[in-house]
TORROVEX-216958 format. One record per residue (C-alpha): x negated, y, z; residue number from 1. Coordinates in steps of 0.5 Angstrom, whole numbers, padded with zeros to 4 digits. Example, Ala and Ser with C-alpha at 12.3 -4.5 7.8 and 13.67 -1.06 7.14 Angstrom:
<atoms>
    xx    yy    zz num
 -0025 -0009  0016   1
 -0027 -0002  0014   2
</atoms>
This chain:
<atoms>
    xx    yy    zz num
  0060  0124  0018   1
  0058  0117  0017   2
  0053  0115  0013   3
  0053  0108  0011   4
  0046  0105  0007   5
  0048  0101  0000   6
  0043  0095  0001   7
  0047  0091  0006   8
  0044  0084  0007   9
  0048  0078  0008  10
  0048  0075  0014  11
  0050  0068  0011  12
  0045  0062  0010  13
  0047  0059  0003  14
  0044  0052  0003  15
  0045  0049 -0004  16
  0038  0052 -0006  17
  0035  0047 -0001  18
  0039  0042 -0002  19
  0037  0042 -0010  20
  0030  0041 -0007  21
  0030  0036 -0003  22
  0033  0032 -0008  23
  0029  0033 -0013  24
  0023  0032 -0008  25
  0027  0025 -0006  26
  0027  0023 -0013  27
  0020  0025 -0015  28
  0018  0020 -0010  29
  0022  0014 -0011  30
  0019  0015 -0020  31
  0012  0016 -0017  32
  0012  0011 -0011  33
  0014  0006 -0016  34
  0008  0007 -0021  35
  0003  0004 -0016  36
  0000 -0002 -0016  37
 -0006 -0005 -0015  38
 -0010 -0009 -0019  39
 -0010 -0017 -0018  40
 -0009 -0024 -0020  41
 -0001 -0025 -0020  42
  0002 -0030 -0014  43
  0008 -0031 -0011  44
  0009 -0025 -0005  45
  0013 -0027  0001  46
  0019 -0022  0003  47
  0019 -0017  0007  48
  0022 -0010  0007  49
  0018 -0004  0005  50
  0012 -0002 -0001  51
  0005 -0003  0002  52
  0001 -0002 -0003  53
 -0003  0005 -0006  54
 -0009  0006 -0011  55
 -0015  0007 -0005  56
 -0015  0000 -0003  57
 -0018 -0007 -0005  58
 -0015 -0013 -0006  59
 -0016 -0020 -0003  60
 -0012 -0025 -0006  61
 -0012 -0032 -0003  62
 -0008 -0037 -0009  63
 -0005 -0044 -0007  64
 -0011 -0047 -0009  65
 -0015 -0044 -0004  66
 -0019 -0039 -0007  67
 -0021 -0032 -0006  68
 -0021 -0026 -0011  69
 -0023 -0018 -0009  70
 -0019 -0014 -0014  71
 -0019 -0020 -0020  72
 -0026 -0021 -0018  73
 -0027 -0029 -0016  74
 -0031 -0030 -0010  75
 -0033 -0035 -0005  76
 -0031 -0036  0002  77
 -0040 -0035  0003  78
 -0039 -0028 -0001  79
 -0032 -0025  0001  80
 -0035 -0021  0006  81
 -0042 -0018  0002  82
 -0037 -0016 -0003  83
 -0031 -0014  0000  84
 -0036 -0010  0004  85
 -0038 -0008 -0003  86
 -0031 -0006 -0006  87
 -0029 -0002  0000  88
 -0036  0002  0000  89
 -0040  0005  0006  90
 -0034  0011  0009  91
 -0030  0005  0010  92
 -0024  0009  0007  93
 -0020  0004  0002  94
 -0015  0000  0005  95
 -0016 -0009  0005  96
 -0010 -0011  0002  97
 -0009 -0018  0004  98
 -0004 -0022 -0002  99
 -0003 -0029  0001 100
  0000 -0034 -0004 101
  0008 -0035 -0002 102
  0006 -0042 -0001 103
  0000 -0041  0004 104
  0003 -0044  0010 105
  0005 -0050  0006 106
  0000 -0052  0001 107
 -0007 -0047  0004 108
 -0010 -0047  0011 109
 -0008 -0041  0015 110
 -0015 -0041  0017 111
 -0016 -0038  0009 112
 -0012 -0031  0011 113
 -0015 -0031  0018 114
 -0022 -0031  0014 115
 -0020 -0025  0011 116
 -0017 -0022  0017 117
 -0023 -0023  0022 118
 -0027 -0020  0017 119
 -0023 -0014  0017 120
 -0023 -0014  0024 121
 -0031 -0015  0025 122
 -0032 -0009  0021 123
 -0027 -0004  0023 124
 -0024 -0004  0017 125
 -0017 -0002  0015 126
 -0012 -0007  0012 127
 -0005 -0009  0011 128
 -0001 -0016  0009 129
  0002 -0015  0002 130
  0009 -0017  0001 131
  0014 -0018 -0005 132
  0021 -0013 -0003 133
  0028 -0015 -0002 134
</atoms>
């Protein structure tokens, strides 16, 4: 006398369930990664391929008149590392966001990026270049 059980499981993977998933996470994130944006005075970015900016970070403008902003803030070169500083906090945990004007290797010195950047540099502080996507 053969005894079968009535629950019998099915062996087969159905992957459509995982598929709905990811999908839906896929699309989650291009809305919300399209929201964020930070603060600061308007310039013509350079272009790149990628999104660097996030909501935990301070931005440093250089304009094509050479002069600098933290966030929307105007600031002098003698004052940008006492207020960067400021901005970023003590745990050091913001991200600088450096936004040179697209126009800075023709109308504004180098040297005015570079000030940004070794400020960064000197006080172990994590930044990254803004650029406008493709």
């Amino acid at each position: 006398m053969k005894i079968s059980g009535r629950n019998k499981v099915n062996p087969n993977f159905n992957m459509s369930s995982m598929t709905d998933i990811v999908f839906l996470l896929l699309i989650f994130f291009m809305i919300t990664s399209t929201l964020v944006t930070v603060s600061a005075i308007d310039v013509y970015l350079p272009k790149a391929g990628g999104k660097t900016e996030n909501a935990a970070s301070v931005a440093v403008t250089i304009t094509k008149n050479a002069f600098f902003y933290v966030d929307k803030e105007k600031v002098s070169a003698t004052q940008l590392e006492q207020v960067l500083l400021q901005r970023v906090g003590a745990e050091k945990k913001k991200t600088v966001v450096i936004r040179g004007d697209k126009e800075v290797h023709k109308e504004v010195p180098y040297k005015n990026v570079m000030q940004v950047i070794h400020i960064a540099n000197k006080n172990k502080l994590k930044m990254i270049l803004a650029v406008k996507g493709k």
